[in-house]
PyMOL Python script that loads the backbone (N, CA, C, O; Angstrom):
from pymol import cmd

cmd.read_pdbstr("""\
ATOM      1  N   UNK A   1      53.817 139.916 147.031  1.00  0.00           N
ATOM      2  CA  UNK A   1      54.820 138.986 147.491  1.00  0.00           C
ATOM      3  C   UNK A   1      55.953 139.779 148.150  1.00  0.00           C
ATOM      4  O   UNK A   1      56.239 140.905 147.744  1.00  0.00           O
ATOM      5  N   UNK A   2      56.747 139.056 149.403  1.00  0.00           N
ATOM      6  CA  UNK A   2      57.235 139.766 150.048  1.00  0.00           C
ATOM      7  C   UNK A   2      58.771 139.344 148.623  1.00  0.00           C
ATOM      8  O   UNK A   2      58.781 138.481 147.745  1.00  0.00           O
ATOM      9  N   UNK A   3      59.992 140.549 149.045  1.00  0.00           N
ATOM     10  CA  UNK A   3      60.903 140.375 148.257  1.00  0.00           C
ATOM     11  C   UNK A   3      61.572 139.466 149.387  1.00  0.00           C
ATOM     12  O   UNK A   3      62.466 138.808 148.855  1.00  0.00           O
ATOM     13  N   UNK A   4      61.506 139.288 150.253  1.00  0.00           N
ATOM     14  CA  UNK A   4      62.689 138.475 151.077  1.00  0.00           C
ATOM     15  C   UNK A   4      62.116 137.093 150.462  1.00  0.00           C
ATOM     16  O   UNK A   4      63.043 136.329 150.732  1.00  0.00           O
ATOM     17  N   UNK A   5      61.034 136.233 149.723  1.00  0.00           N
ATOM     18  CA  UNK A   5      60.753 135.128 149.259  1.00  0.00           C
ATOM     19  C   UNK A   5      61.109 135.122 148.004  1.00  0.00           C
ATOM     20  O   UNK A   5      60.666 134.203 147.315  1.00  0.00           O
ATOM     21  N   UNK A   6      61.864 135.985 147.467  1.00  0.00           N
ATOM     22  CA  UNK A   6      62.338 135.460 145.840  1.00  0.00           C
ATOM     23  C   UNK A   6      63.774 136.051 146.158  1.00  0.00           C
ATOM     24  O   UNK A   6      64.087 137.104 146.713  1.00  0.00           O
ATOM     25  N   UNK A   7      64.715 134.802 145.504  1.00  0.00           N
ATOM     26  CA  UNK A   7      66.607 134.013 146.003  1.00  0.00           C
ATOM     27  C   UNK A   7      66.544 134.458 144.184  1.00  0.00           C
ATOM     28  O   UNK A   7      65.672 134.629 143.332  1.00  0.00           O
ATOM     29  N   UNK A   8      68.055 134.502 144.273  1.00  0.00           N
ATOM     30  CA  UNK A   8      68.708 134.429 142.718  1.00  0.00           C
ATOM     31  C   UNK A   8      69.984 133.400 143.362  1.00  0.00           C
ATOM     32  O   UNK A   8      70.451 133.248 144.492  1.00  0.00           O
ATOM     33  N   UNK A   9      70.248 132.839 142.113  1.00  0.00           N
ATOM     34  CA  UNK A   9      70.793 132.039 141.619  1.00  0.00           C
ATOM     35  C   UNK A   9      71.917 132.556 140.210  1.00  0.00           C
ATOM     36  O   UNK A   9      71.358 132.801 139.141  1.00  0.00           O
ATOM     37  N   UNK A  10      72.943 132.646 140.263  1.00  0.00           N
ATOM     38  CA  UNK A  10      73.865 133.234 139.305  1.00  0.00           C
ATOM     39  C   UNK A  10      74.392 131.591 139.010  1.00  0.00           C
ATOM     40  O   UNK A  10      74.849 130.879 139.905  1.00  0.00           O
ATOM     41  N   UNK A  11      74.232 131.168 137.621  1.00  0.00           N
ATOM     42  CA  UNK A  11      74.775 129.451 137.292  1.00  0.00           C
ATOM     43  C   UNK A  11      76.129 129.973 136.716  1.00  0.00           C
ATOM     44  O   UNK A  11      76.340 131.160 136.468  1.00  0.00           O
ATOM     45  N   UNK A  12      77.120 128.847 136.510  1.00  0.00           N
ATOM     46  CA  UNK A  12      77.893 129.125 135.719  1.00  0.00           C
ATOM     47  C   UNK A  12      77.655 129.103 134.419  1.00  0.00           C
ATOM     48  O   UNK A  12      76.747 128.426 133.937  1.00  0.00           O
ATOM     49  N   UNK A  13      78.554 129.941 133.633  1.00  0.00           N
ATOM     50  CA  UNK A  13      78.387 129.976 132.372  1.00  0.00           C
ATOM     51  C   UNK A  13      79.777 129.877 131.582  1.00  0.00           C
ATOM     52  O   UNK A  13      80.592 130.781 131.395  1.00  0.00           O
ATOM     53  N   UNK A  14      79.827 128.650 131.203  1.00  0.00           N
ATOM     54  CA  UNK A  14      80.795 128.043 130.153  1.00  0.00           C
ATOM     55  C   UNK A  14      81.061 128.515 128.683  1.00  0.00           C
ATOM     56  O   UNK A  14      80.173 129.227 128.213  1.00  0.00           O
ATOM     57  N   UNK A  15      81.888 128.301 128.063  1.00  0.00           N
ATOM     58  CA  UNK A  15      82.789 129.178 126.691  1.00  0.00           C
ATOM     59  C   UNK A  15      81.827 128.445 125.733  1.00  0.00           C
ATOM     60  O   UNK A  15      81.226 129.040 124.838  1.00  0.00           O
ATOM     61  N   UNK A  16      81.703 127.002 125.987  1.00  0.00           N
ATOM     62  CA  UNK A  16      81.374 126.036 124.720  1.00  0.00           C
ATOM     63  C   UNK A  16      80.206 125.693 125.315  1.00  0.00           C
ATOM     64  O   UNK A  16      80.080 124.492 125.555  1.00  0.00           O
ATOM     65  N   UNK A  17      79.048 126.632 125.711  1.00  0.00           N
ATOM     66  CA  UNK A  17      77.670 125.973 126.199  1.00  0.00           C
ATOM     67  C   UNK A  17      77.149 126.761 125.076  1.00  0.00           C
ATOM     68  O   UNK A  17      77.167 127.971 124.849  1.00  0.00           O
ATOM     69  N   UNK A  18      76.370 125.092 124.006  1.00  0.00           N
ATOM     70  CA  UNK A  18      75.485 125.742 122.890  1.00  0.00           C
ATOM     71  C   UNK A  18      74.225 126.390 122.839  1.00  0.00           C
ATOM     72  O   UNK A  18      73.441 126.313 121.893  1.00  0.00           O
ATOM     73  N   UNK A  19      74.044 127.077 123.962  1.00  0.00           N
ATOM     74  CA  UNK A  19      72.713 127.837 123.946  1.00  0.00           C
ATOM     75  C   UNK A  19      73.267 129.199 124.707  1.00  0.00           C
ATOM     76  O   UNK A  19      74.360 129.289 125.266  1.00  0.00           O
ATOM     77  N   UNK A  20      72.090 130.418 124.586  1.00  0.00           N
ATOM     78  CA  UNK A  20      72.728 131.697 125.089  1.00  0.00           C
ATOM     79  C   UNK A  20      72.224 131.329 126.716  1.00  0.00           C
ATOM     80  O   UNK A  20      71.289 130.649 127.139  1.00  0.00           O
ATOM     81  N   UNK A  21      73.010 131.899 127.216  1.00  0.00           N
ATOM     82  CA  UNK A  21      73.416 131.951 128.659  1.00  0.00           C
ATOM     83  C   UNK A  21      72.032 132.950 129.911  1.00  0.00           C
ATOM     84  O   UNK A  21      71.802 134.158 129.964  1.00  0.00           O
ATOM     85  N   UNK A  22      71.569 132.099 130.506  1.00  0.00           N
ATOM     86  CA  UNK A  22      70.839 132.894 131.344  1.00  0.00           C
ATOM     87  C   UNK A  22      71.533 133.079 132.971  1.00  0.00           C
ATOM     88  O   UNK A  22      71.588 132.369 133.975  1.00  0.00           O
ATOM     89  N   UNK A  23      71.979 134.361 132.609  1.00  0.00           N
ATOM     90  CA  UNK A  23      72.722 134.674 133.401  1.00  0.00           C
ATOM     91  C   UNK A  23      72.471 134.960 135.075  1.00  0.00           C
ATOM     92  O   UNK A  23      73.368 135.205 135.881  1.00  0.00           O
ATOM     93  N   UNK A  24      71.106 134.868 135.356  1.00  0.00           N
ATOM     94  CA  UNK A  24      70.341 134.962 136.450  1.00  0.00           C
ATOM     95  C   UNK A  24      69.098 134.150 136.691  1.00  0.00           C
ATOM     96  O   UNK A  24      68.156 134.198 135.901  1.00  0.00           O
ATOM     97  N   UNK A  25      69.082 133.278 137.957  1.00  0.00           N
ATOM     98  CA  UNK A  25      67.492 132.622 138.038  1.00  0.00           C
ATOM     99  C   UNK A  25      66.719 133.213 138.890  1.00  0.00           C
ATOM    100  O   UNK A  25      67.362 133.832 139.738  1.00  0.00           O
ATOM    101  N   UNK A  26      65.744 133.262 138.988  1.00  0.00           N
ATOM    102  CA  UNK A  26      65.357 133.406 140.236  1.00  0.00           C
ATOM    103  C   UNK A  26      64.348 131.795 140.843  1.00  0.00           C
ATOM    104  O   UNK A  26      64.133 130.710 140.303  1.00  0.00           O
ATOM    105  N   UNK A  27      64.024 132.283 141.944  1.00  0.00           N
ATOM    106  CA  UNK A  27      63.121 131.275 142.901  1.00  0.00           C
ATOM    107  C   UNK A  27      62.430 131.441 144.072  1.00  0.00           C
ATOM    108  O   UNK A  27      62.845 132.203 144.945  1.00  0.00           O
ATOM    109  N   UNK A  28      61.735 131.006 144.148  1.00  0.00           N
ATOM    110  CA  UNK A  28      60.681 131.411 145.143  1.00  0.00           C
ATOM    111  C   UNK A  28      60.742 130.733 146.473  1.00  0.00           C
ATOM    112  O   UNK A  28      60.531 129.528 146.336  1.00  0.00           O
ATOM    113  N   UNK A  29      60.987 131.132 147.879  1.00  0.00           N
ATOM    114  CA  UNK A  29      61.012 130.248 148.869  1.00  0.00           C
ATOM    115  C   UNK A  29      59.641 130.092 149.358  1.00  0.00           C
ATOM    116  O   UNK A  29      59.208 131.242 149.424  1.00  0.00           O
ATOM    117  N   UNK A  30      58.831 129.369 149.693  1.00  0.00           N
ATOM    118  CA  UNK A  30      57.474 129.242 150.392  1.00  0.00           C
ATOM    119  C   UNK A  30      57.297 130.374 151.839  1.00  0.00           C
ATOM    120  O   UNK A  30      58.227 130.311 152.642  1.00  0.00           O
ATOM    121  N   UNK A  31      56.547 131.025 152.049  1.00  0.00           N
ATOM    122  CA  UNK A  31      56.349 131.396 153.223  1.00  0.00           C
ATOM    123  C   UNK A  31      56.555 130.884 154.431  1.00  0.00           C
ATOM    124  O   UNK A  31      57.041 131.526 155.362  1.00  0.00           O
ATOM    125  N   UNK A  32      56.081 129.321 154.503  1.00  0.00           N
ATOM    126  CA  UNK A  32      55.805 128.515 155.019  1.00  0.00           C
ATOM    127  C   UNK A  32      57.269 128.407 155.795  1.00  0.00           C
ATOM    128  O   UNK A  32      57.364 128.227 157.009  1.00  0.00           O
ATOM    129  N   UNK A  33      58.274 128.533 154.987  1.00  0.00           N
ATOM    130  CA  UNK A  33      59.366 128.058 155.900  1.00  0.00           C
ATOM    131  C   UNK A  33      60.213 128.940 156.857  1.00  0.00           C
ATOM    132  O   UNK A  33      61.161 128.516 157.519  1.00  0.00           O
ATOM    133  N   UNK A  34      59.628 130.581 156.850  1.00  0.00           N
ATOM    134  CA  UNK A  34      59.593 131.097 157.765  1.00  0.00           C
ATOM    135  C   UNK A  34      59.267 131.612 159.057  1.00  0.00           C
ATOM    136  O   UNK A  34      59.551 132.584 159.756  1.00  0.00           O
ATOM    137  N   UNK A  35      58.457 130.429 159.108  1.00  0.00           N
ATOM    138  CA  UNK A  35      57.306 130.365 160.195  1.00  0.00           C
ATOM    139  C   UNK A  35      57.667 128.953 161.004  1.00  0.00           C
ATOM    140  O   UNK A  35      57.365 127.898 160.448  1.00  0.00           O
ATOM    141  N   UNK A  36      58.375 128.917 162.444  1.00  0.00           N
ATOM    142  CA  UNK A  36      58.446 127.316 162.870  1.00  0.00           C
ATOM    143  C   UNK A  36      57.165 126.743 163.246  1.00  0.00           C
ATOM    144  O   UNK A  36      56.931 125.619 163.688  1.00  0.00           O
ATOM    145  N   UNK A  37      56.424 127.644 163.012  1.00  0.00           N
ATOM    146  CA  UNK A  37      55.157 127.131 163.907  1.00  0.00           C
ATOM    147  C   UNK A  37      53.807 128.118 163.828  1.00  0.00           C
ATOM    148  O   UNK A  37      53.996 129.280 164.187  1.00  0.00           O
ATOM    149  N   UNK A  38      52.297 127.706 163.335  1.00  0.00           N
ATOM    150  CA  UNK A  38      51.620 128.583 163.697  1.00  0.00           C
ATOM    151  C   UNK A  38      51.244 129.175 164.684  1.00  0.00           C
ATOM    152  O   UNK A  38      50.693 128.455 165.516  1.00  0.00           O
ATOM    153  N   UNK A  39      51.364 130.698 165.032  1.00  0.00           N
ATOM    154  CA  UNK A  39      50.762 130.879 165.832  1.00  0.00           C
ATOM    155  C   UNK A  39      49.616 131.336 166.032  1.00  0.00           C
ATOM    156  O   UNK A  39      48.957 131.471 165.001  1.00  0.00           O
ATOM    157  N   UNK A  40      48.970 131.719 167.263  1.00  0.00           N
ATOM    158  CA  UNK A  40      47.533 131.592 167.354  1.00  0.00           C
ATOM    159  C   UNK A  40      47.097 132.542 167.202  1.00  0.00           C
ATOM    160  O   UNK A  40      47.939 133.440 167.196  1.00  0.00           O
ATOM    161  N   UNK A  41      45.672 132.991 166.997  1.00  0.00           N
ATOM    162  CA  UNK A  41      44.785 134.052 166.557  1.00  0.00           C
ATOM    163  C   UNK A  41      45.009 135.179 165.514  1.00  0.00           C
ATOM    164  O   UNK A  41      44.763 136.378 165.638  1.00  0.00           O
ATOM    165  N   UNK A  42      45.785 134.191 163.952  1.00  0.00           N
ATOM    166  CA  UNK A  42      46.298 134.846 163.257  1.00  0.00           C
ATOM    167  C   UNK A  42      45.742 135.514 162.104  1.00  0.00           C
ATOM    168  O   UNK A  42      45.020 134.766 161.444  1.00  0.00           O
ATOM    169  N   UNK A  43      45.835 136.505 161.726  1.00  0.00           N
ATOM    170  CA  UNK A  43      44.879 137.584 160.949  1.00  0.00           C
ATOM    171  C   UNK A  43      44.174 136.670 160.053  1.00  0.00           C
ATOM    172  O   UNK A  43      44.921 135.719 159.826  1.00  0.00           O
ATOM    173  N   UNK A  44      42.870 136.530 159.345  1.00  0.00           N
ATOM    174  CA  UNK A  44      42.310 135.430 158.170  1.00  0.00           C
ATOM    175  C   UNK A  44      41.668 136.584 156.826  1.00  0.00           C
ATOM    176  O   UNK A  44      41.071 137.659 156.764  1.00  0.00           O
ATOM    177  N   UNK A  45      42.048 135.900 156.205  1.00  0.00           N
ATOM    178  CA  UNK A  45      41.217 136.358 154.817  1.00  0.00           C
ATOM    179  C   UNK A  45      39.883 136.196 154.805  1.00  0.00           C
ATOM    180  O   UNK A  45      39.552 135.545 155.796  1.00  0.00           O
ATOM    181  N   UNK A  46      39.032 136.473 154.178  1.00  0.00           N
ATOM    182  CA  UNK A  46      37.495 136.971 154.145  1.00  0.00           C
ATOM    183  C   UNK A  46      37.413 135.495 153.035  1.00  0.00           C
ATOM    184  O   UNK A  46      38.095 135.395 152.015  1.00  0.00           O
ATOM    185  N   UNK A  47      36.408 134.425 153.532  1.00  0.00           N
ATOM    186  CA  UNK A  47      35.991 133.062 153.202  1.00  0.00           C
ATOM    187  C   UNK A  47      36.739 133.374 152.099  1.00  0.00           C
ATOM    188  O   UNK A  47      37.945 133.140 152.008  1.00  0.00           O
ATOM    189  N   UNK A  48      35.646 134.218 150.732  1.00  0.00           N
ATOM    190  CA  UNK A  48      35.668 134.266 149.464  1.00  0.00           C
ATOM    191  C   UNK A  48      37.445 134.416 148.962  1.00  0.00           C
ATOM    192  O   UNK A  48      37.955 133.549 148.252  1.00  0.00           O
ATOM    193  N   UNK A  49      38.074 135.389 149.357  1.00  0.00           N
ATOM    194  CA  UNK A  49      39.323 135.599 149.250  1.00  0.00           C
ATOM    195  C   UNK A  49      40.011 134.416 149.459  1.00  0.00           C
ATOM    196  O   UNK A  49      40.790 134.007 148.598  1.00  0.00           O
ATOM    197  N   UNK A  50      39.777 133.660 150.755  1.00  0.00           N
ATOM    198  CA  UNK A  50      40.794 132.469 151.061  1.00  0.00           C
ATOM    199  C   UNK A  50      41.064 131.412 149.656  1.00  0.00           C
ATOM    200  O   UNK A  50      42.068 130.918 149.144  1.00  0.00           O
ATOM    201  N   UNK A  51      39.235 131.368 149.292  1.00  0.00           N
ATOM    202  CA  UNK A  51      38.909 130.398 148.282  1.00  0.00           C
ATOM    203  C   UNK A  51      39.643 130.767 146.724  1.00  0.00           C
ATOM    204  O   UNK A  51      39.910 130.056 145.755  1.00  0.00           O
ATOM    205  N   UNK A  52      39.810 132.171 146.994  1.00  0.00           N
ATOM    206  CA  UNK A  52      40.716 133.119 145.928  1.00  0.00           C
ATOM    207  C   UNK A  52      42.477 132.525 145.711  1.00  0.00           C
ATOM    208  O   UNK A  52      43.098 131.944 144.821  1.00  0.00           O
ATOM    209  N   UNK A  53      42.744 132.996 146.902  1.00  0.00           N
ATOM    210  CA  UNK A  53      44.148 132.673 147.036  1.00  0.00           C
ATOM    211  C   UNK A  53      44.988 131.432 147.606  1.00  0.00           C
ATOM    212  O   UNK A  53      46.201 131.316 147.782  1.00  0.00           O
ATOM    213  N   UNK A  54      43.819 130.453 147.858  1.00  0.00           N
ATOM    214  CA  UNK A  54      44.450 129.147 148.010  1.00  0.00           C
ATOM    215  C   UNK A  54      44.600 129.072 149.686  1.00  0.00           C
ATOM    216  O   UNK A  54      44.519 127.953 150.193  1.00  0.00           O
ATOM    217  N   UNK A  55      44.815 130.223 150.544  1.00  0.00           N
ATOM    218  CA  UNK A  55      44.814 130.105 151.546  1.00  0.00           C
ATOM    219  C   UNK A  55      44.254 130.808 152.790  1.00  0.00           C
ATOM    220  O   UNK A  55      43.546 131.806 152.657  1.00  0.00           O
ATOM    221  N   UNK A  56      44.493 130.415 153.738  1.00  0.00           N
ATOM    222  CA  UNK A  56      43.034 130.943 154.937  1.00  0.00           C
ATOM    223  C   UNK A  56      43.728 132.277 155.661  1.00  0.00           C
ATOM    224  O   UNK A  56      43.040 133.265 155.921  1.00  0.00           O
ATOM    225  N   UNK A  57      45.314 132.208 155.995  1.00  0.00           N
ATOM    226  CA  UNK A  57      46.347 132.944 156.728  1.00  0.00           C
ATOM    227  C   UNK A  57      46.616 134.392 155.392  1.00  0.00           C
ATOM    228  O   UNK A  57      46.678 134.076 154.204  1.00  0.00           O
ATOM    229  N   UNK A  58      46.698 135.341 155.665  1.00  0.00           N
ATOM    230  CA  UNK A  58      47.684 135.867 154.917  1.00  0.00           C
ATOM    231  C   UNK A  58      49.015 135.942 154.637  1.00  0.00           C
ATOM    232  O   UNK A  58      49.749 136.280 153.708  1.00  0.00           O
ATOM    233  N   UNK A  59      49.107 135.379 156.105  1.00  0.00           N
ATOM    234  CA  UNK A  59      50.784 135.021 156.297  1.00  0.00           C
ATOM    235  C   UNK A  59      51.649 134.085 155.883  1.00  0.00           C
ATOM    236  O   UNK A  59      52.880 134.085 155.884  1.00  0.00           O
ATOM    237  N   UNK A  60      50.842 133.261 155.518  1.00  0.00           N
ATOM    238  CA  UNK A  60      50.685 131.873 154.526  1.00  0.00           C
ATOM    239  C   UNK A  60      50.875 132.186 152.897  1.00  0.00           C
ATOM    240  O   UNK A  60      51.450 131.258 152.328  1.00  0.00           O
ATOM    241  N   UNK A  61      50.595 133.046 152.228  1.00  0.00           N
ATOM    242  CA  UNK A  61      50.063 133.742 150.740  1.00  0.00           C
ATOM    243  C   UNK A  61      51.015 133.915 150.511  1.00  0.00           C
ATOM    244  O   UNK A  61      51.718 134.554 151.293  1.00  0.00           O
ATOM    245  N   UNK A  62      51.634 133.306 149.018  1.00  0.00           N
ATOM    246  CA  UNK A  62      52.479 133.749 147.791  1.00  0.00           C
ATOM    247  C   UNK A  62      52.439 133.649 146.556  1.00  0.00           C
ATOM    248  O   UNK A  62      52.432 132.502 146.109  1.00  0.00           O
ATOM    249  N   UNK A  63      52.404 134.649 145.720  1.00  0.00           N
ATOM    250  CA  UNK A  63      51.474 133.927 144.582  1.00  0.00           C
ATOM    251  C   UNK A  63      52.569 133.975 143.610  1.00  0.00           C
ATOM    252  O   UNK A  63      53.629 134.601 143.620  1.00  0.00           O
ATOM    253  N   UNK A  64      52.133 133.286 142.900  1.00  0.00           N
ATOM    254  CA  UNK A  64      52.969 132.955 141.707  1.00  0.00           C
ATOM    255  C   UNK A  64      53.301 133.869 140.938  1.00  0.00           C
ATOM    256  O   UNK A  64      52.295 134.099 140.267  1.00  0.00           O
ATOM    257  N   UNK A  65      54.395 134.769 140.515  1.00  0.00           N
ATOM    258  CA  UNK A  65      54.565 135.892 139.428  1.00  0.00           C
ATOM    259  C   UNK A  65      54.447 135.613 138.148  1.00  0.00           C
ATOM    260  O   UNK A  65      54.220 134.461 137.778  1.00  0.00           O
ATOM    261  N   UNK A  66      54.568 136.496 137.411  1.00  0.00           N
ATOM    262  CA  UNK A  66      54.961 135.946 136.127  1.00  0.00           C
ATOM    263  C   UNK A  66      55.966 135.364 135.628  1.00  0.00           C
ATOM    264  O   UNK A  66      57.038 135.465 136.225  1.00  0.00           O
ATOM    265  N   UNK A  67      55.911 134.848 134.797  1.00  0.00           N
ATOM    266  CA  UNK A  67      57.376 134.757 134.032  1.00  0.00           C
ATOM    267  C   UNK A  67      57.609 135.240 133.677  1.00  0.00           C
ATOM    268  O   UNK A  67      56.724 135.835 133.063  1.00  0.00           O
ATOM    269  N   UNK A  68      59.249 135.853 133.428  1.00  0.00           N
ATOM    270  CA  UNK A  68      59.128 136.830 132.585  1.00  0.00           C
ATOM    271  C   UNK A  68      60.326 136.405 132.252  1.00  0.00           C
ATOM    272  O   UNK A  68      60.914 135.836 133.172  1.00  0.00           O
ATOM    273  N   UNK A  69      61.192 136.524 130.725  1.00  0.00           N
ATOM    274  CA  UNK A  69      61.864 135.781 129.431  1.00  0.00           C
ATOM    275  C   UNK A  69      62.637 137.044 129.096  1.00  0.00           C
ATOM    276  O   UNK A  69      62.069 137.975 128.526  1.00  0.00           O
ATOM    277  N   UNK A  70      64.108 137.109 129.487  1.00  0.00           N
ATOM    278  CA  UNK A  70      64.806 137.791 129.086  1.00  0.00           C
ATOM    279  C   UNK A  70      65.640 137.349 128.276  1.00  0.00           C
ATOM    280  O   UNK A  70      66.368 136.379 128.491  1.00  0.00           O
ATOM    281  N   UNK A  71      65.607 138.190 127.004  1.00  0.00           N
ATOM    282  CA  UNK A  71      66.566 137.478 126.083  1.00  0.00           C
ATOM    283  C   UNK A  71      67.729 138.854 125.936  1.00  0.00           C
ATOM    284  O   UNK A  71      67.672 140.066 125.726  1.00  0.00           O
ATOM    285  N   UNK A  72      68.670 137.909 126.167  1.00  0.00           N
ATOM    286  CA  UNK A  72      69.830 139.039 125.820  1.00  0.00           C
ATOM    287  C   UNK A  72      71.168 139.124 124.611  1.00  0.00           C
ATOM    288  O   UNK A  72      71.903 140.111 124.571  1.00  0.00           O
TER     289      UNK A  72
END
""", "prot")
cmd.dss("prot")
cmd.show_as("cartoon", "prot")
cmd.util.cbc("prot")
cmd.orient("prot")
């Protein structure tokens, strides 16, 4: 995954909020919305792979990370 598709998010964090504070989010922007438009004769994944990763473009491809649970 490219890093320019995962944004943070810093929320506020209040005196009297009864749970501990996650001080950072992150989020994922789609590929998709960096692109106004396909263009033509664009690199493809190998059938099996496409059927792998959900999609035909590579340029298209983002996969889901983990989660990962920071407790502080």
């Amino acid at each position: 995954m490219k890093k320019d598709q995962i944004r943070y998010w810093y929320p506020y964090v209040g005196i009297f909020d009864p749970c501990p504070p996650m001080k950072v989010k992150t989020y994922i922007v789609p590929p998709n919305l960096f692109i106004g438009f396909q263009p033509p004769r664009l690199k493809q994944f190998p059938v099996s792979e496409a059927l792998y990763r959900g999609t035909l473009w590579p340029i298209f491809y983002s996969p889901y990370p983990p989660k990962v649970i920071h407790h502080e």
